[in-house]
C-alpha positions in Angstrom: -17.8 -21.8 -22.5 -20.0 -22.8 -25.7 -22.4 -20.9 -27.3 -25.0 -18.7 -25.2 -27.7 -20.7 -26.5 -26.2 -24.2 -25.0 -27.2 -25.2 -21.4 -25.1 -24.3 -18.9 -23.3 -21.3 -20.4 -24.7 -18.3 -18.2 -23.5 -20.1 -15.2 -19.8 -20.8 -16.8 -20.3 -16.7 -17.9 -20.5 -15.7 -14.6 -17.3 -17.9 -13.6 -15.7 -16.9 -16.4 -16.4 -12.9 -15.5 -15.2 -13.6 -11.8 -12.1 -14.9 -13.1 -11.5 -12.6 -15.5 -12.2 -9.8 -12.6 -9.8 -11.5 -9.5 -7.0 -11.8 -12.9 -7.3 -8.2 -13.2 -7.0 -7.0 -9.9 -3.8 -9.0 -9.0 -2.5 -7.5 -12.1 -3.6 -4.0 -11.3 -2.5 -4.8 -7.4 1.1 -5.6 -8.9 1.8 -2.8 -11.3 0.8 -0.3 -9.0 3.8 -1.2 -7.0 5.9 -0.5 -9.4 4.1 2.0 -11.4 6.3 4.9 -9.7 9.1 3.8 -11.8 9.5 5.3 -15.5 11.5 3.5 -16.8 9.2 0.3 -16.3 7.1 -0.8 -19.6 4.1 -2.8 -18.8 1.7 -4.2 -21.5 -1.4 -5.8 -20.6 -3.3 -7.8 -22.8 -7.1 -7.6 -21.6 -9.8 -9.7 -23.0 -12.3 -8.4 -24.9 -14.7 -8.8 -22.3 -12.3 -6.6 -19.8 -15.1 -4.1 -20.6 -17.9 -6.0 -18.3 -15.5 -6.1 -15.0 -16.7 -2.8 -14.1 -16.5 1.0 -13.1 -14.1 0.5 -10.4 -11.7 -2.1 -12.0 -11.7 0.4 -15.3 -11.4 3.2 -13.6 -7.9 1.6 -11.9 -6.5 0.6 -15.0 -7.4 3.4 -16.9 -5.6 5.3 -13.9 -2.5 3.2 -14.1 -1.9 2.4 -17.5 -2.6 3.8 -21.3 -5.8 1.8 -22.7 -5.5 1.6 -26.0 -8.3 -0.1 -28.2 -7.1 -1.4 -31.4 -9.9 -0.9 -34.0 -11.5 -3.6 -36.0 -13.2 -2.4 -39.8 -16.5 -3.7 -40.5 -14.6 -5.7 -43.0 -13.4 -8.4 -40.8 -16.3 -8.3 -38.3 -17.8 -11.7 -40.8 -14.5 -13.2 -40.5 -14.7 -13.1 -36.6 -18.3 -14.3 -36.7 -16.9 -17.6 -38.9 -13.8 -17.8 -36.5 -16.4 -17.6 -33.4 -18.7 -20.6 -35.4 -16.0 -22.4 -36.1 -14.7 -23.2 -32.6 -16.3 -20.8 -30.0 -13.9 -19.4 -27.5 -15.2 -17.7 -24.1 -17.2 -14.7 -25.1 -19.5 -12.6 -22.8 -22.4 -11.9 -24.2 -23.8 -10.2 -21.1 -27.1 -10.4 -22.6 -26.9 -9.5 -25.8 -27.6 -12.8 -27.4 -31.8 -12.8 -27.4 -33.3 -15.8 -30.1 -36.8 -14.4 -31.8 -39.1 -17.2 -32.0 -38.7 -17.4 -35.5 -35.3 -17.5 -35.8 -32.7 -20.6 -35.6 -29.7 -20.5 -33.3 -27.5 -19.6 -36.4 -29.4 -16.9 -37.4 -30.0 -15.5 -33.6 -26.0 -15.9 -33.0 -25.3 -14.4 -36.1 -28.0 -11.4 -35.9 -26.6 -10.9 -32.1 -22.6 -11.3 -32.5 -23.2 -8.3 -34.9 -25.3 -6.0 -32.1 -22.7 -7.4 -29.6 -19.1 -6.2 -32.0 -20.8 -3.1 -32.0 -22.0 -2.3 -28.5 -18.7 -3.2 -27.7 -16.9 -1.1 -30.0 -18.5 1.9 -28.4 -17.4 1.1 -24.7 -13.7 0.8 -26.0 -14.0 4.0 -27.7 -15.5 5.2 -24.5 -13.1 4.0 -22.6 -9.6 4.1 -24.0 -7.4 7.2 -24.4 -6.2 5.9 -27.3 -8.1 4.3 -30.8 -5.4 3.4 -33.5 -7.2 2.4 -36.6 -6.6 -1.3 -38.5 -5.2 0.1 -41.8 -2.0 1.8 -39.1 -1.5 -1.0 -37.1 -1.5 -4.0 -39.4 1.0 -1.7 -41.7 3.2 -4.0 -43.6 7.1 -3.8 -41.3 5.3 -2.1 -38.4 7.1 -2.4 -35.5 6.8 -2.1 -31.4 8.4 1.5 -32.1 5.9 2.5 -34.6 3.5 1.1 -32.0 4.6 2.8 -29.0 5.1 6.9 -31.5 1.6 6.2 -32.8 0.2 6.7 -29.0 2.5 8.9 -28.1 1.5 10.8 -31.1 -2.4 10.6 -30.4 -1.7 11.4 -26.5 -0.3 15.0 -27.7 -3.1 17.5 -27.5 
């Protein structure tokens, strides 16, 4: 998709997000077939941007599965900014990215990708039932079981 600041990119955001939305309900359309069955395990992957396909796409997968948002520390939030530089992949920015006069694209993407990791942050919080920190989950030998018990763990009240 490029950078937000490149010609062209709110028009391939909007295809992007349209995508990402008909994806997500053919996926959400399929598990709920099969949803009545316990003994089926089902792990979707979203995007980070699953957050902008709105209320009622949410909603359903919050209703049919166990969101669980996998915490980044502020440590690493540089390392995704260089990652992001480096070679951009498709990020929605959904209007975060806003240049100051005074400021070069670098600064303005750096400045913004900042505002952006953290508005995001707060939706996932919002919206999962389930926040395991960095320091648990990228545990040295930690496995799908230690995965699966940590959730289970946090889903006890």
């Amino acid at each position: 998709m490029g950078f937000p600041f490149q010609p062209g990119y709110r028009k391939r955001e909007v295809q992007y997000l349209a995508y990402e939305k008909e994806v997500l309900w053919n996926i959400l359309a399929a598990i709920e077939g099969i949803n009545n069955d316990p003994n089926t395990n089902i792990i979707i992957d979203t995007t980070g941007s699953v957050i902008y396909t709105g209320n009622n796409l949410l909603d359903q997968l919050r209703q049919l599965t166990t969101v669980v948002y996998l915490e980044i520390p502020f440590k690493l939030k540089d390392k995704m900014l260089q990652a992001y530089q480096a070679e951009p992949r498709p990020v929605l920015w959904q209007g975060t990215f806003v240049r100051k006069s005074h400021e070069k694209n670098a600064d303005a993407l750096a400045r913004c990708y900042a505002e952006l990791l953290a508005e995001r942050e707060r939706m996932y919080k919002r919206f999962a039932h389930v926040t395991l920190p960095y320091s648990q989950y990228r545990k040295k030998g930690w496995k799908t079981a230690d995965f699966l018990a940590a959730i289970n763990k946090r889903l006890q009240p």
